[in-house]
Backbone as JSON, one array per atom type, in Angstrom:
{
  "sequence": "XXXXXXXXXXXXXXXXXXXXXXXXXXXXXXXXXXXXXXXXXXXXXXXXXXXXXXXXXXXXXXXXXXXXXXXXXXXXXXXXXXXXXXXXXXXXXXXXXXXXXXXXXXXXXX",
  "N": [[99.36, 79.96, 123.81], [96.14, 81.19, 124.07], [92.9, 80.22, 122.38], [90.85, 82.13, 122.56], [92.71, 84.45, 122.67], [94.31, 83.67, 119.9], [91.85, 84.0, 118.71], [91.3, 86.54, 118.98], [93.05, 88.19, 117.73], [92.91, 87.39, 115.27], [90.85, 88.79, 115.14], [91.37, 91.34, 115.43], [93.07, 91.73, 113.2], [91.54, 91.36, 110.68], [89.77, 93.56, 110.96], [91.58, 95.16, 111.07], [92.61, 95.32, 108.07], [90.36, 95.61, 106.94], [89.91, 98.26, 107.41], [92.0, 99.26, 105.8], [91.29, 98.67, 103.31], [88.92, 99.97, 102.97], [90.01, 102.67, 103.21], [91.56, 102.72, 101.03], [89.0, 102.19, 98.99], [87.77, 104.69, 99.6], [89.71, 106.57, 98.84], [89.76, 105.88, 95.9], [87.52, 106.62, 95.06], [87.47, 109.37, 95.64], [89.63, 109.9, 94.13], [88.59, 109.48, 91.32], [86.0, 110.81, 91.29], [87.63, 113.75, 91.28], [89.14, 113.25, 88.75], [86.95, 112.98, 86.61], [86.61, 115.45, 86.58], [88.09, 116.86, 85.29], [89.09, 118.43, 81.8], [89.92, 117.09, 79.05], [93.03, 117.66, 78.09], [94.09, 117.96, 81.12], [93.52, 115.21, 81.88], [95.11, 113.62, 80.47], [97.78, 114.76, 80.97], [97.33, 113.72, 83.71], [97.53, 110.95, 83.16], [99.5, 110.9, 82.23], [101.53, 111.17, 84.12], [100.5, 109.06, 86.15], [101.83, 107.0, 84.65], [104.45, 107.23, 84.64], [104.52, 106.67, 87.45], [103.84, 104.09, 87.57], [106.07, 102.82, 86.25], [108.39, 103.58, 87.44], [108.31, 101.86, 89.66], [109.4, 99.48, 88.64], [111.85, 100.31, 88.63], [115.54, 100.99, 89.7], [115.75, 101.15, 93.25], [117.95, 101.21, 94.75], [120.29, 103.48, 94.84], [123.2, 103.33, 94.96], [122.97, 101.0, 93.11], [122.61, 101.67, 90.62], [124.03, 102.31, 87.61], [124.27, 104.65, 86.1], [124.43, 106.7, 88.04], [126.14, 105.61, 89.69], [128.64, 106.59, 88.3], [128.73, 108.83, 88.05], [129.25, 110.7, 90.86], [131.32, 109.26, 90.43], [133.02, 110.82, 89.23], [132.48, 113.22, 89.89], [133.64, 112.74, 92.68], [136.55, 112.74, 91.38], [136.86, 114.89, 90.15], [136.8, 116.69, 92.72], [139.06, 115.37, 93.49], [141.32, 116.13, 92.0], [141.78, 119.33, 91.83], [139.66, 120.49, 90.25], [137.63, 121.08, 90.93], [135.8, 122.46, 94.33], [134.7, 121.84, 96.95], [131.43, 122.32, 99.13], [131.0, 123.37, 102.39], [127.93, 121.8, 104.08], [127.13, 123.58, 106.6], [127.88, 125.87, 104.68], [126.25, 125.56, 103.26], [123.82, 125.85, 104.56], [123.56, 128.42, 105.21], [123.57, 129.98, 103.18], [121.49, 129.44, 101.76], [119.59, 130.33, 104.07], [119.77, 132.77, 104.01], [118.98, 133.64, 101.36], [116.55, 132.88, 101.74], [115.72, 134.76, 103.35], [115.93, 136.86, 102.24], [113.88, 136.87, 100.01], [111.63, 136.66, 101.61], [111.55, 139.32, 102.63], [111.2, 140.7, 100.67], [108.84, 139.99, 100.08], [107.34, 140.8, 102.05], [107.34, 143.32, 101.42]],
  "CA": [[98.39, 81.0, 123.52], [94.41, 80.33, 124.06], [92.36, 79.82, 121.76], [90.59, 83.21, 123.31], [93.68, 85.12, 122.44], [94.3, 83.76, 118.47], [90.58, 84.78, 117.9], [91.16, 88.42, 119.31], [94.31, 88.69, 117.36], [92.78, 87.61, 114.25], [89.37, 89.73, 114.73], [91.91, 92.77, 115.11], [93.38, 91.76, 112.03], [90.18, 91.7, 109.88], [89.57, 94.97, 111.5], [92.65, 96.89, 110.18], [92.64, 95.01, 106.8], [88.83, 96.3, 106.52], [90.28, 99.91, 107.11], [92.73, 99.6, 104.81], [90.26, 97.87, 102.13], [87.84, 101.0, 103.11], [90.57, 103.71, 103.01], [91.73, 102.02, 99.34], [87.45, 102.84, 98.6], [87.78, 106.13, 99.44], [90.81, 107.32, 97.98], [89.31, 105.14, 94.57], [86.11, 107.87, 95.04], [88.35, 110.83, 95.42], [90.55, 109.92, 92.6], [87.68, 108.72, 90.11], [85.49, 112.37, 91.54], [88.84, 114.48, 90.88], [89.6, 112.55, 87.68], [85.77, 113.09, 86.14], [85.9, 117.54, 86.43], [89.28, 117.18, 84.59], [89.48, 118.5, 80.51], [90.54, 115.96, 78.32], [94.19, 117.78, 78.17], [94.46, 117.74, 81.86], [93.17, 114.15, 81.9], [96.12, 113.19, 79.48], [98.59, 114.69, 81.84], [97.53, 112.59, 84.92], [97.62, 109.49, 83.0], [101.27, 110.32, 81.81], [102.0, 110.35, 85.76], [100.2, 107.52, 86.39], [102.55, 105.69, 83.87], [105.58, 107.52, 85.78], [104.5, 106.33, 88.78], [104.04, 102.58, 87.41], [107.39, 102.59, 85.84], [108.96, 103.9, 87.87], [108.22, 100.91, 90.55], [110.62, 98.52, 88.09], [113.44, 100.84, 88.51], [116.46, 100.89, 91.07], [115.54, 101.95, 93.97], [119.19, 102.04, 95.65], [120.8, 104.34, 94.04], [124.3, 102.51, 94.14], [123.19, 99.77, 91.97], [122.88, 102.26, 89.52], [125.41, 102.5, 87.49], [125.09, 105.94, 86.17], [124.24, 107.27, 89.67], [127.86, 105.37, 90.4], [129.5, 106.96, 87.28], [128.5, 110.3, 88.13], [129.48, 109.99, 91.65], [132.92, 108.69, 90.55], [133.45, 111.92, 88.45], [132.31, 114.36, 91.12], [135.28, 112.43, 93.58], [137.61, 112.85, 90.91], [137.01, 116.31, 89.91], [137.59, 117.16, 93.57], [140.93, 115.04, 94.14], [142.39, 116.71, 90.76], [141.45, 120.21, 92.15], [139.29, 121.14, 89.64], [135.95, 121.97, 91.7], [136.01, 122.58, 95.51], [133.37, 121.19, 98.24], [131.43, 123.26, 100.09], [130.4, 122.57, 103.59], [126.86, 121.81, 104.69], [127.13, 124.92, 106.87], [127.98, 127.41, 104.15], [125.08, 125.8, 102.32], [122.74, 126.0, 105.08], [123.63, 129.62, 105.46], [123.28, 130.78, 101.95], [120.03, 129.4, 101.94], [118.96, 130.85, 104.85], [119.79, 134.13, 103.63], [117.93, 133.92, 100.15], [115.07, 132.65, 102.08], [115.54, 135.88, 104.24], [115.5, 137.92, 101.26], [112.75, 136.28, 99.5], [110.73, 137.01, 102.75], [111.25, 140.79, 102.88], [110.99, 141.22, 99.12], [107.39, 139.46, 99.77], [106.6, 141.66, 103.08], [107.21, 145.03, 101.08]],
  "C": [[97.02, 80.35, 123.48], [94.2, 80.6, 123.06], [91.29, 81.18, 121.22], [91.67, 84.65, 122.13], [93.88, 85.12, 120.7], [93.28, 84.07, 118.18], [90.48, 86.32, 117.92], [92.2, 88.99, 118.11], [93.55, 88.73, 115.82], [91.58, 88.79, 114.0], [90.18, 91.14, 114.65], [92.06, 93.01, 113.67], [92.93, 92.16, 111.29], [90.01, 92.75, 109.88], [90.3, 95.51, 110.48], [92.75, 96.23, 108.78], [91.5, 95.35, 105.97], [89.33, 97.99, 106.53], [91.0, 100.04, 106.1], [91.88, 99.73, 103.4], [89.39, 99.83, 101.91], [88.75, 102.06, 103.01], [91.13, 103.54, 101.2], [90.31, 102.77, 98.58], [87.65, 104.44, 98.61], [88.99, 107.04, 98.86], [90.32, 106.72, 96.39], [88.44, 106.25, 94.51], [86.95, 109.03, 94.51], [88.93, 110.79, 94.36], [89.56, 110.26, 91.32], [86.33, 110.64, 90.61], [86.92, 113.68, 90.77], [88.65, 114.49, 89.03], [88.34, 113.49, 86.68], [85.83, 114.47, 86.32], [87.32, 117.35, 85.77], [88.78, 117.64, 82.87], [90.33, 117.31, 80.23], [92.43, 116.14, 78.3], [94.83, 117.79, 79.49], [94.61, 116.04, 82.35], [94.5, 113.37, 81.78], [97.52, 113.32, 80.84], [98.61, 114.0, 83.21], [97.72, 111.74, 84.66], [99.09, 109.45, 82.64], [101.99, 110.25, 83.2], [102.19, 109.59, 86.13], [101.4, 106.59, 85.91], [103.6, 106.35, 84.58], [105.7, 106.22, 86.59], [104.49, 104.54, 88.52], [105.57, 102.09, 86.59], [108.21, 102.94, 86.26], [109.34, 102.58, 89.67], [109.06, 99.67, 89.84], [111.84, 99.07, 88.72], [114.04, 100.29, 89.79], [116.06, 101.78, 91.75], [116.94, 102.58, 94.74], [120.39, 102.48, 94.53], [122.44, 103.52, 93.32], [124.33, 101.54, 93.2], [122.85, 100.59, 90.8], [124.17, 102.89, 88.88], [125.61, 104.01, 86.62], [124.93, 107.49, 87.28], [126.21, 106.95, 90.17], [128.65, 106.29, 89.26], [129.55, 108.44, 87.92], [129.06, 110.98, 89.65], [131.08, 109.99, 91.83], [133.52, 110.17, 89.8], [133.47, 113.39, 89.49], [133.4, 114.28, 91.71], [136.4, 113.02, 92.8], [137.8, 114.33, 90.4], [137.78, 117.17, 91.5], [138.96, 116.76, 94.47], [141.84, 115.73, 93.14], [142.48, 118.31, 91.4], [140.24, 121.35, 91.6], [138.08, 121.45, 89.57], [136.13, 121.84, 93.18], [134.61, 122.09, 96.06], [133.46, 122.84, 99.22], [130.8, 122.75, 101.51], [128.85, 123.28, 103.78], [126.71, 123.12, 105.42], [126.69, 125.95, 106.23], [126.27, 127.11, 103.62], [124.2, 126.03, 102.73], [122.61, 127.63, 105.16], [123.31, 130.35, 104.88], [121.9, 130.53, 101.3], [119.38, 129.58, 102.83], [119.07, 132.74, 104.52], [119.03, 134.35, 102.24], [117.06, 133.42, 100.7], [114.82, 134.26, 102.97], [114.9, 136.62, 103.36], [114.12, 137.72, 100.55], [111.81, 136.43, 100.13], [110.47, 138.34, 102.73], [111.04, 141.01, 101.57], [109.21, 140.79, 99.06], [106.41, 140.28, 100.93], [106.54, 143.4, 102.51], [106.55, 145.06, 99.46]]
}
């Protein structure tokens, strides 16, 4: 590779790491504009998000290594090998929610 070539590659680089940098700025504006016309009780509720959203970046993300994601899971299977809840197929479910969306439509056109 020239010499030519690693300088283009890195000047791209710079480039899109400056957009990012600069799209980071402007979403910081928007937030911190937003943030500033809030009431103190709405205020409160974005910051308990916020903490959501940062505690929520510890957690498990794949579900199986959770173990009461697996528990729950293992109870569902076993309810339907004993007999004592039935599966429904994808189908019916797409169907029966296409029909309360129907309804929900004409109940909103009349």
């Amino acid at each position: 590779m020239s010499g030519y070539s690693v300088t283009v590659i890195f000047i791209q680089t710079l480039k899109f790491e400056y957009k990012l940098n600069c799209m980071s700025d402007v979403l910081d504006k928007k937030l911190h504009d937003a943030i500033s016309g809030l009431n103190d009780k709405q205020k409160k509720a974005v910051l308990g998000m916020v903490k959501v959203f940062t505690q929520e970046q510890g957690k498990i993300t794949d579900h199986w290594d959770d173990p009461d994601f697996v528990a729950e899971m293992n109870d569902r299977y076993n309810e339907y090998k004993s007999g004592s809840s039935k599966l429904i197929a994808l189908e019916e479910v797409e169907k029966k929610a296409r029909k309360i969306a129907q309804n929900l439509k004409s109940k909103k056109a009349s």
